[in-house]
C-alpha positions in Angstrom: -95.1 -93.9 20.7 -91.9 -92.9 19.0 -90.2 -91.9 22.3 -91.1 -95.1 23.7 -90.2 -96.9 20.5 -86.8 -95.1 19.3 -86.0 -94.0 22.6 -83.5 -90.7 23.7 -81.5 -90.4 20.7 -83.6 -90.9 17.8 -87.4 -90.1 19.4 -86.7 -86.3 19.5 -84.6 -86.5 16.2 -87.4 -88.1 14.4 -90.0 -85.1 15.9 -87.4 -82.4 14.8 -86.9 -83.7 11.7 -90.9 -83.6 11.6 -91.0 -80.3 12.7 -88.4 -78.9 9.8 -90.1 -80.7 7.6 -93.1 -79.1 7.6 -91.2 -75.3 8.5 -89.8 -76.1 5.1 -92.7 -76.0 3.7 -93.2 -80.0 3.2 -97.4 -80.5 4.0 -96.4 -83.1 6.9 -98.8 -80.7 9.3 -102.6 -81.1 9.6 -103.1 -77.9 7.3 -99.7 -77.8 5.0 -96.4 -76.5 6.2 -94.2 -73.6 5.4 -93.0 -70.7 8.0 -96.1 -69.0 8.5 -97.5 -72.3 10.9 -95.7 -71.1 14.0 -98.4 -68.5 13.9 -101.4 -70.9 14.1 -102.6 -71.9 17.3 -101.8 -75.8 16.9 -97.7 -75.4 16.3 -97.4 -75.6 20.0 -98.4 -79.0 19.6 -95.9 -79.6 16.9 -93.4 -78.2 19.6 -94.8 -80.3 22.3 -93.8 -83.2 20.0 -90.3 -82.8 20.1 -90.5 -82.0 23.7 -92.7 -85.2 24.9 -90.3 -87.2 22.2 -86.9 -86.2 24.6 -88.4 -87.2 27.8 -90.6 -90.2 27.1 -87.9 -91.1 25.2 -85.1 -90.3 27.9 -87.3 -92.6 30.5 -87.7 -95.3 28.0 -84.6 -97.2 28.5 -85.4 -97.3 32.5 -88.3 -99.6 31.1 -86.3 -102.8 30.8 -89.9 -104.9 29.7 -92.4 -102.5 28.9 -95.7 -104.1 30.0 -99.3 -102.1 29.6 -99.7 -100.3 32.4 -95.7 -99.0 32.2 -96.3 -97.5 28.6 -99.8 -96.2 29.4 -97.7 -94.1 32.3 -95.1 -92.9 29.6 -98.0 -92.3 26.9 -99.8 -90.0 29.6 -96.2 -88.5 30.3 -95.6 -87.5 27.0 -99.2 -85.9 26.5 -98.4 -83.9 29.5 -95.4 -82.6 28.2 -97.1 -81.9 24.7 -99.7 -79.9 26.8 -97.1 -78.3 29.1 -95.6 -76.5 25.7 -98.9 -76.3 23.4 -101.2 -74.4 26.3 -98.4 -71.5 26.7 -97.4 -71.1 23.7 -101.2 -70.9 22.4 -101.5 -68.1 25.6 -98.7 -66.1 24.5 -99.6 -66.5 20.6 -102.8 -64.7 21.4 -101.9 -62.4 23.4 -98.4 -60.7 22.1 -98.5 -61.7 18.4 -102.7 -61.5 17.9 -103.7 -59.2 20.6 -106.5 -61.3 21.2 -106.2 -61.7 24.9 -107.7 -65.4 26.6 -107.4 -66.4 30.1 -105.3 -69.2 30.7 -108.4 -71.1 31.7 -110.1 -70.6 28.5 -107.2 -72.1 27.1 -107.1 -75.4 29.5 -110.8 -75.3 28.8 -110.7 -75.4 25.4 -108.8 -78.3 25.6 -110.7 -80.5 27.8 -113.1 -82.0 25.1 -109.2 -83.2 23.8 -108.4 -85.3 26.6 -111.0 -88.0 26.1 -109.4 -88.5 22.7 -105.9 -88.4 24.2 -106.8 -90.8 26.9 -108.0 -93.3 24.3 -104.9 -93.2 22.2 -102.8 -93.6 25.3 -104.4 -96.9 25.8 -104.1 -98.2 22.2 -100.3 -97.6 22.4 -100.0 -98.9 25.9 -102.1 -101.7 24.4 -99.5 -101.6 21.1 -96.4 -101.4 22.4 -95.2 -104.3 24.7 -96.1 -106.8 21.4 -93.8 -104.1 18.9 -91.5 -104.3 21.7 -91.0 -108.4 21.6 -91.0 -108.4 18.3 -88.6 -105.9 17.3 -85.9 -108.1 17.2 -87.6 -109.3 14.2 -88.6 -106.2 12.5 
């Protein structure tokens, strides 16, 4: 939503200034913050942030009237990005910093009970944005 929303200058700034947030040790993150979360399996999602931020945010402004079905596309965008960044890095966390090696499956496995979820918030901010969008002018 904040790519669609702030668009390619501010969506990724406001996920990077997320992300140092929490580094810093500010609990912004599901379990706290501080240095030691680039070692827990989730911080690839935390780095998919930033990275589904820049593009849905660099496609936004080629939306001229976001309607439903034109942010449902971006929404499903960006969760591809985020899942483009969170799978590997979860891969090469286990295997190179844990030694605990997974096949890549397991990993896309493991995320399929996710994608039900994702889907359903993809439609309440396809559903959510076009009406923020008119009304921003206001806001």
């Amino acid at each position: 939503m904040a790519g669609i929303m702030l668009g390619p200058r501010y969506a990724p700034l406001s996920q990077l200034v997320y992300l140092l947030l929490g580094l810093v040790g500010v609990p912004v993150f599901s379990q706290g913050g501080g240095l030691n979360y680039v070692f827990r399996p989730g911080f690839g999602f935390i780095l998919g942030f930033v990275g589904a931020a820049a593009v849905v945010g660099a496609c936004s402004p080629l939306i001229r009237k976001p309607t439903f079905l034109k942010c449902f596309g971006l929404t499903l965008t960006g969760m591809l990005v985020i899942y483009l960044i969170a799978l590997p890095y979860l891969y090469f966390l286990n295997h190179l910093v844990l030694k605990q090696p997974v096949a890549f499956t397991q990993l896309a496995l493991g995320m399929t009970p996710f994608l039900l979820g994702d889907l359903v918030k993809a439609l309440l901010i396809a559903g959510l944005v076009p009406p923020l969008w008119r009304r921003l002018p206001e806001l």
